[in-house]
VEXKE-547100 format. One record per residue (C-alpha): chain; x, y, z; residue in one letter. Coordinates in steps of 0.5 Angstrom, whole numbers, m for minus. Last residue first. Layout:
% residues N
chain X Y Z resn
A X Y Z A
...
% end
This chain:
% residues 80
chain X Y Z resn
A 81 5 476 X
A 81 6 469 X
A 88 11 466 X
A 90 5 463 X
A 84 4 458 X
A 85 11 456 X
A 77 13 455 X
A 78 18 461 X
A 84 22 459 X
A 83 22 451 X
A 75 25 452 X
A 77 30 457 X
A 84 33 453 X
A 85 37 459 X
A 83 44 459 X
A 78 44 465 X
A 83 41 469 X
A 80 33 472 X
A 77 31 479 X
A 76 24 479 X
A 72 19 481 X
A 68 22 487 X
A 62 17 489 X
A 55 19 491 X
A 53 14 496 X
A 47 10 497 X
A 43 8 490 X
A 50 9 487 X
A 52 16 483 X
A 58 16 479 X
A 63 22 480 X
A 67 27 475 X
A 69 34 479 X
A 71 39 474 X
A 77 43 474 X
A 77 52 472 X
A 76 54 478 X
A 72 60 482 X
A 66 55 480 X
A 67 48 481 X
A 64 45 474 X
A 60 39 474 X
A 61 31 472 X
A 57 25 470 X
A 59 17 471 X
A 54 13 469 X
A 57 8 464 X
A 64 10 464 X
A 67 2 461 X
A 61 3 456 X
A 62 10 454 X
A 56 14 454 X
A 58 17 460 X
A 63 24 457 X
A 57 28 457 X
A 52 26 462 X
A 53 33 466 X
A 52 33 473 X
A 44 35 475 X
A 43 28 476 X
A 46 29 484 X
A 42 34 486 X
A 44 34 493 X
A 50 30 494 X
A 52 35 488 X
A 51 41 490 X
A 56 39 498 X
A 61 37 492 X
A 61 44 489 X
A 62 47 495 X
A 67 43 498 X
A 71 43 491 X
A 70 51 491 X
A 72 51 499 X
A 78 47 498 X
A 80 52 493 X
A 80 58 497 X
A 84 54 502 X
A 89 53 498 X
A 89 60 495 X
% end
């Protein structure tokens, strides 16, 4: 099962290394989250937030579909 999760994760960070604009903005209007997207594994229920930079994509977070998304990212103490 850990293997299975593994390959998801990569799966879903090698789509997004290509097409990095197709995560959704949803949760990056907030100032102090400005930029960061996120984009669904497949066979599990977690999403992959990362921000785009002119070099690199940056993965923030990997977060369960069922958290309270808004809550746990605009927690100022939950920052990096």
């Amino acid at each position: 099962m850990a293997m299975d999760f593994l390959h998801d994760f990569e799966s879903a960070v090698a789509f997004i290394s290509q097409f990095p604009a197709t995560g959704s903005p949803k949760y990056g209007y907030e100032p102090s989250l400005a930029g960061i997207r996120f984009w669904p594994m497949k066979k599990f229920p977690f999403l992959i937030f990362y921000i785009e930079t002119e070099h690199q994509i940056d993965i923030w977070r990997v977060m369960h579909g069922n958290m309270d998304i808004a809550a746990e990212l605009y927690d100022p103490d939950s920052l990096p």
